[in-house]
N, C-alpha and C positions, 0 to 999 in steps of 0.2 A: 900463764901456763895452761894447757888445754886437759880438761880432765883426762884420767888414766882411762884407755878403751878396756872396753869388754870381751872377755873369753869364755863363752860357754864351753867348758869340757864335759863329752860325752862318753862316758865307758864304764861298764862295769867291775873294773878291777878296781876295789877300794884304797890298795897301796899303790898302785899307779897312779890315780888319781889326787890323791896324798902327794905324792914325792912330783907331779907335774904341775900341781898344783903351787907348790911352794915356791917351784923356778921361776914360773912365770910371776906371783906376785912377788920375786927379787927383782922382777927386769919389770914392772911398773904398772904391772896387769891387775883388773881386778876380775876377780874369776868367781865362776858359779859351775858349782858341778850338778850333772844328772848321770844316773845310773839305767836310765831304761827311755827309747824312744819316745814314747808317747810324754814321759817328764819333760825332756826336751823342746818337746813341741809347744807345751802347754808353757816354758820359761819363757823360748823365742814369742810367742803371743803375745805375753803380758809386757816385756819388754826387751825389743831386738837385740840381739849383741851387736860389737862390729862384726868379732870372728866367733863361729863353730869350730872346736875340736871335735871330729867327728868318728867314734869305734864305727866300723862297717858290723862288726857281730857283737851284736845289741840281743837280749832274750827278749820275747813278744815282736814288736816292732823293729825291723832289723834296719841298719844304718840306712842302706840303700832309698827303702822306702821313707825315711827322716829326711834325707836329701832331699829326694824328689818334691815332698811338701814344700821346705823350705824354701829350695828354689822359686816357688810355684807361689807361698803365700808372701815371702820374704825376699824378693831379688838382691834387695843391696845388702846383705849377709852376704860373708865371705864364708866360703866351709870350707875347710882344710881336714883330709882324710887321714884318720889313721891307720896303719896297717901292718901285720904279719910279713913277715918276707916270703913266704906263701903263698900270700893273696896280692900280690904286686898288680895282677892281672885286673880283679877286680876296684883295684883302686884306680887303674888306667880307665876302668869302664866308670868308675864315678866322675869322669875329670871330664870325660865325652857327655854325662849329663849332668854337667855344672858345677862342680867341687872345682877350687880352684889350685889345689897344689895335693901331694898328699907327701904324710911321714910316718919313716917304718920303724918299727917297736924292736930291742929295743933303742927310744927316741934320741937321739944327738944335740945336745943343749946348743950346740952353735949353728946347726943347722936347721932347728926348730927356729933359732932367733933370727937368723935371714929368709926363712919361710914367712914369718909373723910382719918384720920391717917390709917385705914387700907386698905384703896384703895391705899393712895401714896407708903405704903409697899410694896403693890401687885407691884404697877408698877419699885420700886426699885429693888423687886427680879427681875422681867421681866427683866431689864437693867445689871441686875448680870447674868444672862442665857446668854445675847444674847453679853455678853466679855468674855465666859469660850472659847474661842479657840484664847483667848489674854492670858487670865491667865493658868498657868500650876502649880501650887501650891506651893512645893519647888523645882522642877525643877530646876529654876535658883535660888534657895535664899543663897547655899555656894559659897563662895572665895574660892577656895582652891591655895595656895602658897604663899610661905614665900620667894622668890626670892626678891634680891634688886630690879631690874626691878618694880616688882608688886608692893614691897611696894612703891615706888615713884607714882605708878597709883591709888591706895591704898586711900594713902595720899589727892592727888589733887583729887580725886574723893569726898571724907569726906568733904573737904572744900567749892568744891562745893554746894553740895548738898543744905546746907540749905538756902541758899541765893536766890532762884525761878530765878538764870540766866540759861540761854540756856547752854546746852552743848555739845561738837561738839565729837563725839567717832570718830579718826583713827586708822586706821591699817587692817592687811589683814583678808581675809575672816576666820571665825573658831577661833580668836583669844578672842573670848569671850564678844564681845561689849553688846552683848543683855545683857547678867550678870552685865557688871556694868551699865546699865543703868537701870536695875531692884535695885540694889541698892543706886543708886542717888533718886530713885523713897524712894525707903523706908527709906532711912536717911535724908528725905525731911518731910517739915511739911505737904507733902501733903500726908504722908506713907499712910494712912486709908483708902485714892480715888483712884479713879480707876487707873489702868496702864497700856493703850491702844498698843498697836505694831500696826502698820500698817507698810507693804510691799511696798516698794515704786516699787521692782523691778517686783514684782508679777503679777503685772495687768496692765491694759492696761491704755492710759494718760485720757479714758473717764471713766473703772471702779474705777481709783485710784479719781478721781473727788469727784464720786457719794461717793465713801468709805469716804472720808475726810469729807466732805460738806454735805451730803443727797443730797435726791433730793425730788422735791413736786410731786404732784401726774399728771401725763400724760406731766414729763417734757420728754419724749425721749421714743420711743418703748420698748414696757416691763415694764414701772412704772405706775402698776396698783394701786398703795399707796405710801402715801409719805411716806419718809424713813428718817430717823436720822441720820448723820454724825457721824463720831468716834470723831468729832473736841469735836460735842453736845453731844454725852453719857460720854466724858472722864472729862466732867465740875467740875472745883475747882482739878480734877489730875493731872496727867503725859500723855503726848502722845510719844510712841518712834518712830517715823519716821528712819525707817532701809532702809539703800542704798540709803541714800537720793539724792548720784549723777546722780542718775537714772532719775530722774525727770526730764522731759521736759519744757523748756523755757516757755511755754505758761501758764503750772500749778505753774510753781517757784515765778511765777507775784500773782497771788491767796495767795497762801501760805507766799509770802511775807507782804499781806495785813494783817493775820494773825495774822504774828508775828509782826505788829506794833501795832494794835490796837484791838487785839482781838476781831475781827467781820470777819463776811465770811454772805455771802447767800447761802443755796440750790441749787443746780442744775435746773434753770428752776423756781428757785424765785428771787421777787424784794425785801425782806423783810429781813433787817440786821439782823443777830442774834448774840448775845452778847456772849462771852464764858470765860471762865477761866481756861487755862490750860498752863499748864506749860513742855517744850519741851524739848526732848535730842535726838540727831539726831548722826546717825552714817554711816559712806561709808569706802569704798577699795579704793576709786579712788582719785587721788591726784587733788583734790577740784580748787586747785590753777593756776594747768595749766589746767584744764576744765573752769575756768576763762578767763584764755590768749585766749584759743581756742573758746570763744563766745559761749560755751555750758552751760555754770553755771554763773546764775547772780553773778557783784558782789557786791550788796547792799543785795540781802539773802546772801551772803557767808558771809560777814560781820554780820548781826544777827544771824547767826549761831555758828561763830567763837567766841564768849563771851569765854568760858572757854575750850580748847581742851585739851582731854587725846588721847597722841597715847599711843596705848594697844601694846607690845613687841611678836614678834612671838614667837613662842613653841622653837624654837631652838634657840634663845637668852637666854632662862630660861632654863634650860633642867633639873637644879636642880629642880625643880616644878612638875619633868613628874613623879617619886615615889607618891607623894601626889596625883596628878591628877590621876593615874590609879589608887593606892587604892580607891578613892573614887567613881569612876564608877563603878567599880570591886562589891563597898558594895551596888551600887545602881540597878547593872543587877542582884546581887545574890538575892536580895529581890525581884524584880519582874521577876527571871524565878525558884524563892523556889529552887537555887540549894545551895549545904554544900560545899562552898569554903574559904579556910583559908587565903588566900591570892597569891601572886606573888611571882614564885622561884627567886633567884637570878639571874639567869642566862638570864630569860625573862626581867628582870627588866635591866639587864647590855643592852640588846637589844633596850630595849624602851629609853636608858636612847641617844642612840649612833646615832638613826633613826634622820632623817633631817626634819621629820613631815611638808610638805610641807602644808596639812590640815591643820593644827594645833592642836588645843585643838579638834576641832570635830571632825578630823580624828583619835585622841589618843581615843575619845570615841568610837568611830567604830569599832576600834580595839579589845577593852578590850569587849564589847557586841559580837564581834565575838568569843572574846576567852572565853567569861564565858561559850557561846552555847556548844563549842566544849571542851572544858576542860572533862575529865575521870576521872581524879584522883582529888587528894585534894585540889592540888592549879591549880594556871595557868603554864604551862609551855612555854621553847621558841617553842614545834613543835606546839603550840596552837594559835601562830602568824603568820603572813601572812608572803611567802617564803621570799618578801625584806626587812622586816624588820628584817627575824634572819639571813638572808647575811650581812645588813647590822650590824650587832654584831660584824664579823669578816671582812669584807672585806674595811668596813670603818674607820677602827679603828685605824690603823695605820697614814693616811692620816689628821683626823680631832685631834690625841692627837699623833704630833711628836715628844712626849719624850718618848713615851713606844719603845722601839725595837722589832722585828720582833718575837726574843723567848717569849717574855713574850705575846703576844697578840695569839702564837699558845698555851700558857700552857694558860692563859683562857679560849680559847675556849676546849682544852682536859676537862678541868676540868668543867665548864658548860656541856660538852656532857657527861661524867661521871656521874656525878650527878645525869641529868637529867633521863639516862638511869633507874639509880638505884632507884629510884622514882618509875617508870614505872614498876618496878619487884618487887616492893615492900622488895626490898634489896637485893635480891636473886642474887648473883652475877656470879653464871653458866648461868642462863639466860640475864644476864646483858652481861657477856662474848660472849656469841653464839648471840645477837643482834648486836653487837659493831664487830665481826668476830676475837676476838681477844681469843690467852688461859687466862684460867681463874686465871694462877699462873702470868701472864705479866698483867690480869686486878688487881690483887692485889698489884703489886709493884705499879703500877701506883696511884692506890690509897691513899698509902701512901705518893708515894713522889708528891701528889700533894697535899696534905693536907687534904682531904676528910676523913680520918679514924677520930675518935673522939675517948673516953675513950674504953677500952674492953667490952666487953660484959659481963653482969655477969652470963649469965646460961651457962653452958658448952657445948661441941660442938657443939657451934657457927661458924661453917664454918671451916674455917680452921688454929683456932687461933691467927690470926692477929687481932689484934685492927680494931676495924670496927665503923662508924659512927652511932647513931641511928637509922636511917633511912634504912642502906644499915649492917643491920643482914644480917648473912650468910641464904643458907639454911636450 
């Protein structure tokens, strides 16, 4: 449950104050009153409400001018005006400089309570804006593969999930850890709340502070306003802490207080703040001897280590790499609107043989390179980068030693065949004068490599030979 928001009530009527005061904490508020502007200002400083209840006739420093600071030092305050039936006027001119609603005295409990429910909206969306470059929508929401491997990560990932323990993602860079910690996030009871990322390796050990933590207003040059931690906007979610071994000794002592007790302060505050999130932390780096080495505590390695999935490189699975490039393949065709049917055989024989040192985001790199550059219908291998179609044929032999030397040159004829004929849209004289070959020795070839399919049924079709769909004569 998300702690109760704050109400600053500002007015000088003591039994106003008294009797508004009581309503709102029946309906869940926790409230701080002031009686004179400059109090006000000096409350919002030390610590921002969500909402201002705001009197316009304040003695000494009048409403107007508490606005205008506020707006000025505080933007993500809501201030909701209060007002005289009277002064209607003047509440319409606080609304032209910033006030975001106002209510006239005296105040109507049900209309105060749908003024207040649509200011914490307002500030809800404001908190959904300011995590769209955490959230990517379905980006990360498919698994794709059915590899033993995955199913075993699969598995102990499910199981995780709904229990709110910590979870520690290994294995190397590319290998998909942000995916499954987006779905530990969503087979979690906390699916509906937010699912924060933060970069552990991305910033510096005083931006990664302020990112985690916030910080209060003039705690360090440049904090011109205080600021919100990812710890504070991700409350009752998920935090994903990515490269966590990257963290420095000094912040891992913070961060361990964290995950014991769910409290952290600000950057530059004295003042605990309470939070509710639930963590899944992932690295490249072998955790255990950054232990022995005095770089990674290890009493956080241990609250870390509650449930650890290592994630299998790309080339452990390689059965998985068909599924993964269709599925990238259907995700670049939709966002570059190109008409691609899919992956020839022969690119796919390529993808399947590659050592994908990347791994999965290098196979993505890949297929967004080939959708760019693809001509024809589908993808083919001259649409892959040079070593991935060498590696088709030149590592082929070496990584599967039961094929022999003949069969790994007739696939590769019969991939470049193919592909050629694609390219000519069957036309096998131009297939022939590509290839440097006659067009009566590219016809044998084609049969005895298997490539012809039924006959053709319109009549001269080439030169009579049984010929594949695809590769019609001229």
């Amino acid at each position: 449950m998300a702690p109760p928001a704050c109400v600053l009530l500002v007015d000088d009527d003591p039994d106003f104050c008294e009797a508004l005061s009581d309503r709102l904490r029946a309906q869940g508020f926790q409230v701080t009153v002031a009686d004179r502007g400059l109090e006000a200002l000096r409350l919002c400083r030390e610590e921002p409400p969500a909402i201002v209840l705001l009197d316009l006739v304040l003695p000494g420093l009048d409403g107007m001018a508490v606005l205008e600071t506020i707006r000025r030092e505080e933007p993500d305050v809501v201030v909701i005006v209060i007002t005289g039936h009277g002064t209607i006027a003047r509440a319409v001119e606080a609304m032209k400089k910033g006030a975001y609603d106002f209510v006239t005295k005296p105040v109507d409990a049900r209309h105060l309570e749908i003024v207040l429910g649509k200011a914490l909206e307002r500030q809800a969306l404001r908190d959904a804006n300011a995590l769209l470059s955490s959230e990517v929508g379905d980006r990360y929401a498919a698994i794709v593969g059915d590899s033993p491997q995955m199913r075993v990560v699969l598995d102990l990932a499910r199981r995780a999930a709904p229990s709110g323990a910590t979870v520690l993602l290994l294995g190397e860079s590319g290998t998909g850890k942000e995916v499954i910690a987006r779905a530990v996030h969503r087979w979690s009871r906390r699916g509906d709340l937010p699912f924060v990322v933060v970069n552990c390796m991305a910033l510096s050990e005083e931006l990664l502070e302020s990112e985690l933590f916030g910080h209060e207003k003039g705690a360090f040059t440049g904090a011109h306003q205080q600021k919100r931690g990812k710890l504070e906007v991700a409350h009752g979610g998920t935090v994903f802490l990515d490269e966590i071994g990257d963290i420095r000794p000094a912040l891992q002592a913070k961060l361990l207080r964290v995950l014991q007790d769910q409290t952290f302060e600000r950057v530059g505050g004295t003042r605990p703040i309470q939070t509710d999130v639930r963590f899944v932390a992932a690295t490249n780096r072998d955790l255990r001897a950054a232990v022995r080495d005095g770089l990674f505590r290890l009493d956080l390695y241990y609250r870390l280590d509650v449930v650890s999935v290592t994630l299998p490189p790309l080339r452990e699975r390689a059965g998985d790499v068909p599924a993964l490039a269709q599925h990238f393949l259907e995700r670049y065709r939709r966002e570059l609107k190109r008409e691609l049917a899919g992956i020839a055989p022969e690119a796919l024989a390529c993808l399947r043989r590659y050592v994908w040192p990347g791994n999965v985001r290098e196979l993505e790199n890949v297929i967004e390179r080939a959708a760019v550059l693809a001509d024809g219908p589908e993808v083919t291998a001259r649409d892959l980068p040079a070593e991935i179609r060498q590696a088709g044929l030149g590592d082929a032999l070496t990584r599967e030693p039961a094929r022999t030397y003949h069969a790994a040159v007739e696939e590769f004829k019969r991939g470049l065949i193919a592909s050629t004929l694609r390219r000519t849209s069957g036309n096998r004289t131009r297939a022939a004068r590509l290839l440097g070959l006659q067009r009566t020795y590219l016809a044998r070839l084609i049969r005895d490599l298997g490539l012809a399919g039924p006959p053709a049924a319109p009549a001269g079709a080439g030169n009579g030979a049984p010929v594949p769909a695809h590769a019609a004569a001229e």
